[in-house]
C-alpha positions, 0 to 999 in steps of 0.5 A, a space after each residue: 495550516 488550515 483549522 479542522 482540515 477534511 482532509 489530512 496528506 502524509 508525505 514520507 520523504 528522505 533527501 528528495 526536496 527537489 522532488 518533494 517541491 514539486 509534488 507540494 506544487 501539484 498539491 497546491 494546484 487541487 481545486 479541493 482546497 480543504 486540506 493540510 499537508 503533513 510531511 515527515 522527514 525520515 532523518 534526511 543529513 541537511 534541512 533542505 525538505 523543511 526550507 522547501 515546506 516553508 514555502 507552502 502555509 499548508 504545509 506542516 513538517 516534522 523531522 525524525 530519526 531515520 527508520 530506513 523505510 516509508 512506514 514508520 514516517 507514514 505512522 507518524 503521520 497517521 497519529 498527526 492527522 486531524 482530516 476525516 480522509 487520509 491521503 498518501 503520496 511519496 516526494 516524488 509523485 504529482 496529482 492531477 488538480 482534480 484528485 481529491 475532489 472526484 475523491 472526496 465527493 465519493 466518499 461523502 456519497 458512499 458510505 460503505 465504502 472506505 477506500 476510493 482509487 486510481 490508477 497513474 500516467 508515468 513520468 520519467 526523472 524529468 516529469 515528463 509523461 512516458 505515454 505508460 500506464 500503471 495501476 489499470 486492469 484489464 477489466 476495471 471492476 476487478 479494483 472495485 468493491 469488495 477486493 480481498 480475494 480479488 486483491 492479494 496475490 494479484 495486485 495492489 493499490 496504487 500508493 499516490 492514488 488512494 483517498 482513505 477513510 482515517 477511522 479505518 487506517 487507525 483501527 488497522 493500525 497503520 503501516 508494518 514497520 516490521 516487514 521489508 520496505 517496498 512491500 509495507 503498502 501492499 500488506 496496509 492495503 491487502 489488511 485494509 480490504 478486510 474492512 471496506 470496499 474499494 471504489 476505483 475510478 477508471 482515470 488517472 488521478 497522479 502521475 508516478 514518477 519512474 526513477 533509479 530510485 524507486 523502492 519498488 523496483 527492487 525484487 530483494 525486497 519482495 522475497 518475503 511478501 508472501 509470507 507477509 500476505 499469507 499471515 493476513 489470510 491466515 488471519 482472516 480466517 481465524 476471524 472468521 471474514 473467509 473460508 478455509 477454501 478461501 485460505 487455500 486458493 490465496 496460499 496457492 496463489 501466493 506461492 505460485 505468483 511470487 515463485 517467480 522472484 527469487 525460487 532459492 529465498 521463497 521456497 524454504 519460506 514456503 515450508 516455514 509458512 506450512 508449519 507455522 499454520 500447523 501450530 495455529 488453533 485449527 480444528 482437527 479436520 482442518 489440520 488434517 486439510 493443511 497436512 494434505 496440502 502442504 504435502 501437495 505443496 511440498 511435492 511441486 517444490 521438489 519437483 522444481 528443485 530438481 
């Protein structure tokens, strides 16, 4: 393992070692070599994962009890890093060559900014390029600086792609292990905009692969997402890193966007949130401004439960 890496890659992997071999062999390929590689087994039934490992020096594994889910097994990761940038990739993505080192020349030119990514071509089960996208706006600048209001509500980092400053990812403590898998990373990354901006670079760095075992692709795991993300904001206000006015638009957001998933789970969620904000320590005014707008909120909800 190399000695003081600059950069640390945490790899979460469950029963995939065949995915997992190739993903460390597009890793080996990086012209940016000064890396390690931490893989963390989430309680996989054989030892498979760590054979494979074994065949890579930079590699580092470690096995732990399974937690059903990415985050915990990132979070340990995060504690075993020693690299000044963190980098997350799944067992079943790919890196183009070049990746970390468009990545890492960025960071060490910009310091204001603690996050730097992209975008990623599709593979299919076999590795094959589809010839789909995924991850790239219609207008590019939308991912990059400042991206809190931009971001929640609308879109999320790409997990394969970004490069991370590691001081920021341990200041915001990792990964929620408390809140439905597939969504974890958008709430990391949502969280992590509060403190730096993001730099995107309008390339694709990795290729996502696109399988029946994909967290992402089931909605059963979005159906509290919202609520996740409107913690976040309701956070940031008492903080004082937005306005009310922000709070508002986010929440609007929220529920009219991911309406659309499962109105049945959502809406009753909805409701819970409003009360929620109305036992936080707002001011009176402030209170008074929730009240009106849950019961704006609350109308359209009536209507289309009808």
């Amino acid at each position: 393992m190399v000695s003081k890496p600059k950069v640390s890659i945490i790899i979460p992997t469950f029963n995939r070692s065949n995915f997992l071999q190739s993903t460390l062999e597009s890793i080996s390929k990086q012209t940016f070599k000064d890396f390690e590689v931490i893989v963390v087994d989430d309680g996989s039934p054989s030892n498979e994962a760590e054979l494979v490992c074994r065949e890579f020096n930079f590699c580092h594994y470690e096995k732990i009890e399974n937690s059903g889910g990415p985050a915990t097994p990132r979070n340990k990761g995060i504690n075993l890093a020693r690299g000044k940038y963190l980098a997350f990739v799944d067992d079943d993505d790919l890196w183009y060559p070049e990746k970390l080192e468009l990545q890492v020349d960025i960071l060490e030119k910009e310091p204001d900014f603690g996050l730097v990514h992209s975008y990623c071509d599709c593979i299919d089960e076999k590795g094959n390029l589809t010839g789909a996208i995924t991850g790239r706006p219609g207008s590019p600048e939308v991912k990059h600086g400042d991206c809190f209001i931009k971001m929640i509500g609308n879109w999320t980092v790409m997990m394969p792609t970004p490069l991370n400053r590691t001081e920021l990812v341990k200041k915001i403590k990792g990964f929620n292990p408390f809140i439905s898998k597939a969504t974890e990373d958008v709430e990391f990354f949502t969280r992590l905009s509060l403190h730096t901006k993001f730099w995107f670079i309008d390339k694709a760095l990795v290729q996502y692969r696109v399988h029946g075992g994909n967290i992402s692709g089931n909605n059963e795991n979005y159906k509290n997402l919202p609520i996740s993300l409107s913690r976040v904001a309701e956070d940031a206000y008492l903080d004082n890193r937005i306005t009310l006015d922000d709070l508002f638009l986010i929440q609007r957001r929220l529920y009219f966007k991911f309406s659309n998933y499962d109105g049945k789970h959502l809406l009753p969620n909805v409701r819970e949130a409003r009360l929620k904000i109305l036992k936080r320590s707002y001011s009176f005014w402030d209170r008074i401004r929730f009240i009106f707008f849950g019961l704006r909120l609350n109308l359209k909800i009536a209507l289309q439960e009808r």
